[in-house]
C-alpha positions in Angstrom: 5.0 -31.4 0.2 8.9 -31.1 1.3 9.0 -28.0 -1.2 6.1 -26.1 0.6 7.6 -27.1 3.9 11.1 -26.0 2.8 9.4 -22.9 1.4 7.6 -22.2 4.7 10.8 -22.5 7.1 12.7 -20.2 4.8 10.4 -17.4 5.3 10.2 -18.1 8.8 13.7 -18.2 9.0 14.6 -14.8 6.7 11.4 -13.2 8.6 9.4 -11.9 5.1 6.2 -11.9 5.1 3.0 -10.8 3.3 1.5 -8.0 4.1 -2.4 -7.0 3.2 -3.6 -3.6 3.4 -7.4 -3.4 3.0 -9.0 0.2 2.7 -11.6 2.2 0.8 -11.0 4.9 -1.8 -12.2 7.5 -4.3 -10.7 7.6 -7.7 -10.9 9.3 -10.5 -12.3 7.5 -13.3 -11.7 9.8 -16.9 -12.4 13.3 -17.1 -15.2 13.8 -15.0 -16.2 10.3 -13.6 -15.4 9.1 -9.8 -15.7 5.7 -8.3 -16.0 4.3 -5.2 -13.2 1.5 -4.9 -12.4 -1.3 -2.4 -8.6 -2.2 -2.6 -6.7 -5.2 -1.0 -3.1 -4.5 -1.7 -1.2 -8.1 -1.0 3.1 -6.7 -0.9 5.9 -7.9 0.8 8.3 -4.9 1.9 8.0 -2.9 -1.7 7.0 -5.6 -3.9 3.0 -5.8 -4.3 1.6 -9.0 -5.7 -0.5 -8.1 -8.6 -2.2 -12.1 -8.8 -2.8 -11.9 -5.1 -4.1 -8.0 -5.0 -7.7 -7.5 -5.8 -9.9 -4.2 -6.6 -13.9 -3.9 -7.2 -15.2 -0.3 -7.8 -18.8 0.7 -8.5 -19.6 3.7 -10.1 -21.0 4.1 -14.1 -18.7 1.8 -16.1 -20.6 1.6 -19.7 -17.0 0.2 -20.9 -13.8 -0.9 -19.7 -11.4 2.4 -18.7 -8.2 2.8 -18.0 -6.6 4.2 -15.0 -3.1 5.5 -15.1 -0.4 6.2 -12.1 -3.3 7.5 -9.7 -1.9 8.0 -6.6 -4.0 6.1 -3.9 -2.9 7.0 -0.4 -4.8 4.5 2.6 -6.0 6.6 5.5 -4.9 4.6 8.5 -1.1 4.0 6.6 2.1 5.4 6.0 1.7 3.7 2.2 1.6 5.7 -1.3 0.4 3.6 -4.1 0.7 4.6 -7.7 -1.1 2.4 -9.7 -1.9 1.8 -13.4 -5.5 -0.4 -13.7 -7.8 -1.8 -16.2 -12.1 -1.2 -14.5 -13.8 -3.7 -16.7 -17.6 -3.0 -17.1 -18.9 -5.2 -14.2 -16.5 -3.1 -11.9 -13.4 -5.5 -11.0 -10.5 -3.9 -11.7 -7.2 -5.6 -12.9 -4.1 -4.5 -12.1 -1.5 -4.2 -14.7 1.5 -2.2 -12.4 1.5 -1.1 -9.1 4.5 1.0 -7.5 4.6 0.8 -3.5 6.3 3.9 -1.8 6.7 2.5 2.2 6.8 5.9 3.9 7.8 5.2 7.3 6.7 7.2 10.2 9.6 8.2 12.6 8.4 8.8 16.0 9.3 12.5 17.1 12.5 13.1 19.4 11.7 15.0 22.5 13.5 18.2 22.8 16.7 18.1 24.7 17.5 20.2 27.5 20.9 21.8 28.0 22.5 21.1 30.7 24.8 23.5 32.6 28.0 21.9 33.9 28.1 22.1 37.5 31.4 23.8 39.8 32.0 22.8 43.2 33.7 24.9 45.5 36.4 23.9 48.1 
């Protein structure tokens, strides 16, 4: 019990936290299979969790196959992930290395205006 709390007021304290990213995507399964795949990526800054991270696709899986360094890029993120996955037959995938790219969006700067320096007379 101490270690949990102990474990619990460091993160507080150094302010990491998990992050989960839930989202939808189409992969390429082989040469000319797709499937339909539900991801929930579980990271913390570039470090993604492969015990905590799930996948389930569907599609026609007659065996288990392989997918290797797809790039899988969430709609509504600025986050690239390259992963490397096992799809066993029943469709839930396991994750055998996962490489997070955190692309952060920079707002853009409005344009400046020049300025003129100004003369007074006297």
């Amino acid at each position: 019990m101490r270690t949990l709390v102990l474990y619990i007021v460091l993160r507080v304290i150094t302010g990491a936290a998990l992050e989960i990213e839930s989202f939808k995507q189409i992969v390429e399964v082989g040469k000319a299979q797709k499937a339909s795949c539900s991801f929930r990526m579980v990271f913390e800054g570039t470090n993604v969790n492969l015990e905590k991270s799930r996948v389930r696709c569907r599609g026609p899986f007659p065996k288990r196959d392989t997918i290797v360094e797809a790039e899988i890029k969430p709609k509504l993120s600025a986050n690239l992930f390259i992963i490397t996955m096992i799809i066993k037959s029943n469709g839930r995938g396991v994750f055998k290395r996962v490489i997070l790219e955190s692309g952060t969006t920079t707002p853009p700067t409005p344009p400046t205006t020049p300025t003129t320096p100004t003369t007074t007379t006297t």
